[in-house]
N, C-alpha and C positions, 0 to 999 in steps of 0.2 A: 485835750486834743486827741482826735482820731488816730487809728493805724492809717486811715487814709490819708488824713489829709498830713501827718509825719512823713508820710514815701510821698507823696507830692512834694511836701518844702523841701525833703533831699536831693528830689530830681530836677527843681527850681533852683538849688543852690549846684547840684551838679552841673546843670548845662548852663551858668554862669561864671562855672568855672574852664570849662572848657572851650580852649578857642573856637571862634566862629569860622565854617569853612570861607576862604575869603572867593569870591566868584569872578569869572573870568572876565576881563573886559573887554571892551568894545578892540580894545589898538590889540592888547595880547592874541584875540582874537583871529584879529584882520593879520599879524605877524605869524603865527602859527599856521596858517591858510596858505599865505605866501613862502613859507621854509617849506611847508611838504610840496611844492610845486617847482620850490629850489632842488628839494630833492628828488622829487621825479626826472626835473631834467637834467641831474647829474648821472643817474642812473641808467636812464631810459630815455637820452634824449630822441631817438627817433619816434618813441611813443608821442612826445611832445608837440614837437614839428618833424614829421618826416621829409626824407629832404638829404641831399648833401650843400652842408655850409659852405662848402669851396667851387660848388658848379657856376658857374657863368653863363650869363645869358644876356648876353649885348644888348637884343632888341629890347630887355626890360629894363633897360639901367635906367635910375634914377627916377623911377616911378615913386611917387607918395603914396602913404598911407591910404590901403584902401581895403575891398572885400577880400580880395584874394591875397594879395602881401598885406600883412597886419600892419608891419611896422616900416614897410616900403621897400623900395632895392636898393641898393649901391651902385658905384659907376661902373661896377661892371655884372648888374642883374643879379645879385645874387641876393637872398634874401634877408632882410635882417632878422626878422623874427626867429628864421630858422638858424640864422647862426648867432644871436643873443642866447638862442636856449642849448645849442651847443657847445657855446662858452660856460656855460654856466658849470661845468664840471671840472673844466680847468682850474678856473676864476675860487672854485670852492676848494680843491683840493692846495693849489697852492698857499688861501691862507688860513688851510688846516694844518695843511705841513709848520709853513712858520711859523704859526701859535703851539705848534709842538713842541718846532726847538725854539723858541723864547721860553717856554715854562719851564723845557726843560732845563735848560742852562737856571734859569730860576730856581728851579728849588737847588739844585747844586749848589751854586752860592749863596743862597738863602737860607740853607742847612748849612752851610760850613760858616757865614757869619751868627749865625743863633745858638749855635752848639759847640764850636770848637775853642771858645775861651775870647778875652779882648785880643790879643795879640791879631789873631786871626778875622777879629770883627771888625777892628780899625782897619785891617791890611782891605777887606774888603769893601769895605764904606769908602774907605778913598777912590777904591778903583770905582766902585760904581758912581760916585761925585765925578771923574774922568768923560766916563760916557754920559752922564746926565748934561756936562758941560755943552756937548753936539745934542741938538735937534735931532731926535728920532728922523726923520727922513733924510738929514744931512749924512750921520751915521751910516744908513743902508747904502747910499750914493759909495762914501768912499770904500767900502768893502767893494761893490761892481769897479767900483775905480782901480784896485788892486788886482781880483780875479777875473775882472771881462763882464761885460752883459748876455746873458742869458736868463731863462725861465728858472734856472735849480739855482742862476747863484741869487737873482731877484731874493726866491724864498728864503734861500738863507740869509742874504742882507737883510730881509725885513722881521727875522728870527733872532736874529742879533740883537736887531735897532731896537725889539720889545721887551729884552731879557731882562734891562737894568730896573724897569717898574716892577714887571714880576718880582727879580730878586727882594727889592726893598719890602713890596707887599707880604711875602712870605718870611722874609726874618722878623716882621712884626708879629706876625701870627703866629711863629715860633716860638717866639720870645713873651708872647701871652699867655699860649698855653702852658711851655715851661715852667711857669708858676703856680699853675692849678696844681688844688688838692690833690687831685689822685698822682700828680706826678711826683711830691712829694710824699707820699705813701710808696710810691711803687721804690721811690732814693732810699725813703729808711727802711723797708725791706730788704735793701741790701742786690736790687736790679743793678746789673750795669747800664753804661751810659746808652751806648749802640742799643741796647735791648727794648731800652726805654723809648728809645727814639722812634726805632722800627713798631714796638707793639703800643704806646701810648700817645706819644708828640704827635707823629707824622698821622694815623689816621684820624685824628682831632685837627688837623692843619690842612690837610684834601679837601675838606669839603668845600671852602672860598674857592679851589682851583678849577671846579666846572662853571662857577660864575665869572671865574678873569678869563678862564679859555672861549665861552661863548659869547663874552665880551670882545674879547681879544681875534674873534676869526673876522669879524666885521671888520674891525683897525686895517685888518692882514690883508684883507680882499678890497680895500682903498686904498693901502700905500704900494700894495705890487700891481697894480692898476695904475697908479701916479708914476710907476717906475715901468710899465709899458707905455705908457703914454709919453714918457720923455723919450722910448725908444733903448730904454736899456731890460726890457725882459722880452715878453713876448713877440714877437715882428709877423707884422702882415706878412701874407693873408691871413694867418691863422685867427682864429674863431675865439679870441680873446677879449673880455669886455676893454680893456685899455687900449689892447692893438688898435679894436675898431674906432675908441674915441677918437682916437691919432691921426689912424685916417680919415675919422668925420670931419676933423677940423676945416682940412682942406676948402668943402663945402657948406659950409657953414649958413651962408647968405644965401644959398641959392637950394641947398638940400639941407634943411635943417632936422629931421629924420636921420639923419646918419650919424651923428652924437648925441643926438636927446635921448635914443634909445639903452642904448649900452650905460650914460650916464647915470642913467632911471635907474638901470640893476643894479649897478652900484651903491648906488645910495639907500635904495629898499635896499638892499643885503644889509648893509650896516646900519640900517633902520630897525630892521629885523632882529640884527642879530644883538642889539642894543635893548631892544625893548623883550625881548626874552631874556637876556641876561637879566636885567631889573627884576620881571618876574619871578625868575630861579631863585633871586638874592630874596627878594620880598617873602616868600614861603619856605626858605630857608632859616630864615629869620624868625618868622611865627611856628616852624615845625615843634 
């Protein structure tokens, strides 16, 4: 056999050995298209539709969908399109917020059940069997039930309501990596426990947390949406996609434009934010 054709069978058994780049698809696509347009109008909602979402304009109330209003008016003219894409910032930030503190409380007890001995793993597995026993949206309800309804305590109740999946998710991954080789190399070298945790465990157990977080902002921006929509976060008129379902309902029969629309973001958001999270995990997986 040739030198040639040897660096060929090399280069044939190299790029057989090497994963294939996997290519984007049609939904990741169509999801990635729709988040930068989420985040245009979190940013730049006037770029988007200019416009104040709260003007009024009687003579145009309850116009349908057409050329000049996209997505029609409401009963008192204002516009939906222009105040769907001005929600869109709220709508986002809130369930960025609560996917913050659900992780964050997460790895807290997910780090003090994985690392601090059984005494402390049982102490915490029961309490989180406690909260597993209430329905996540039930959960959220009775914190607003204790502190009052509003937009911050919304975020927080539905921060709460996500903590106890986080938690369990992360003392498993804790508790996997804790047994990798190198964490036992770094024990019989004589590492403390904090050392190990901080420079070994914990950045081998991050990286599942940008796929439950981008998972988790969709969950966040349909259950504090269900929780302006009961009327316990955000309150008309404000420019929130829950607020407006709330009050689409009203008209339902006769202006059905006034909840399909705000509905629709909701749903593409945690459409989106589900079918990127998939993606993340998929090439996280092959990396």
């Amino acid at each position: 056999m040739s030198d040639l054709e040897i660096q060929a069978d090399l280069g044939r058994q190299a790029r057989a050995r090497s994963p294939r780049r996997r290519r984007i698809s049609v939904a990741e696509a169509l999801a990635g298209a729709f988040a930068l347009f989420l985040i245009a109008a979190a940013f730049a909602p006037s770029l988007v539709a200019p416009g104040d979402p709260l003007a009024i304009d009687p003579l145009s109330a309850f116009q349908a969908p057409n050329l000049v209003h996209w997505f029609g008016t409401d009963e008192s003219g204002r516009d939906i399109f222009t105040r769907v894409s001005h929600g869109t910032g709220g709508s986002l930030v809130i369930g960025t917020l609560a996917t913050g503190i659900g992780l964050g409380l997460g790895i807290v007890l997910g780090t003090m059940a994985g690392m601090l001995g059984r005494i402390v793993d049982f102490t915490v597995n029961r309490f989180l069997e406690v909260l597993f026993a209430f329905p996540g949206l039930l959960l959220a309800l009775l914190v607003i039930l204790v502190f009052g309804p509003g937009i911050q305590t919304a975020t927080v109740a539905v921060g709460l309501a996500t903590a106890p999946g986080y938690a369990r998710i992360i003392r498993a991954q804790l508790i996997s990596v804790r047994s990798a080789a190198f964490v036992e190399a770094a024990t019989v070298l004589g590492r403390g426990r904090w050392q190990i945790l901080v420079r070994h465990i914990l950045p081998n157990t991050l990286a599942p947390l940008f796929v439950l977080g981008t998972l988790g902002i969709g969950q966040a921006v349909v259950w504090a949406s269900a929780l302006s929509y009961l009327g316990l976060g955000a309150a008309p008129p404000a420019a929130e996609w829950g607020a407006m379902l709330s009050a689409g309902r009203t008209y339902i029969t006769s202006a059905w434009w006034l909840a399909f629309f705000p509905g629709l973001f909701i749903v593409l958001t945690a459409v989106t934010a589900t079918s990127l999270g998939r993606a993340l995990e998929r090439r996280l997986r092959h990396a």
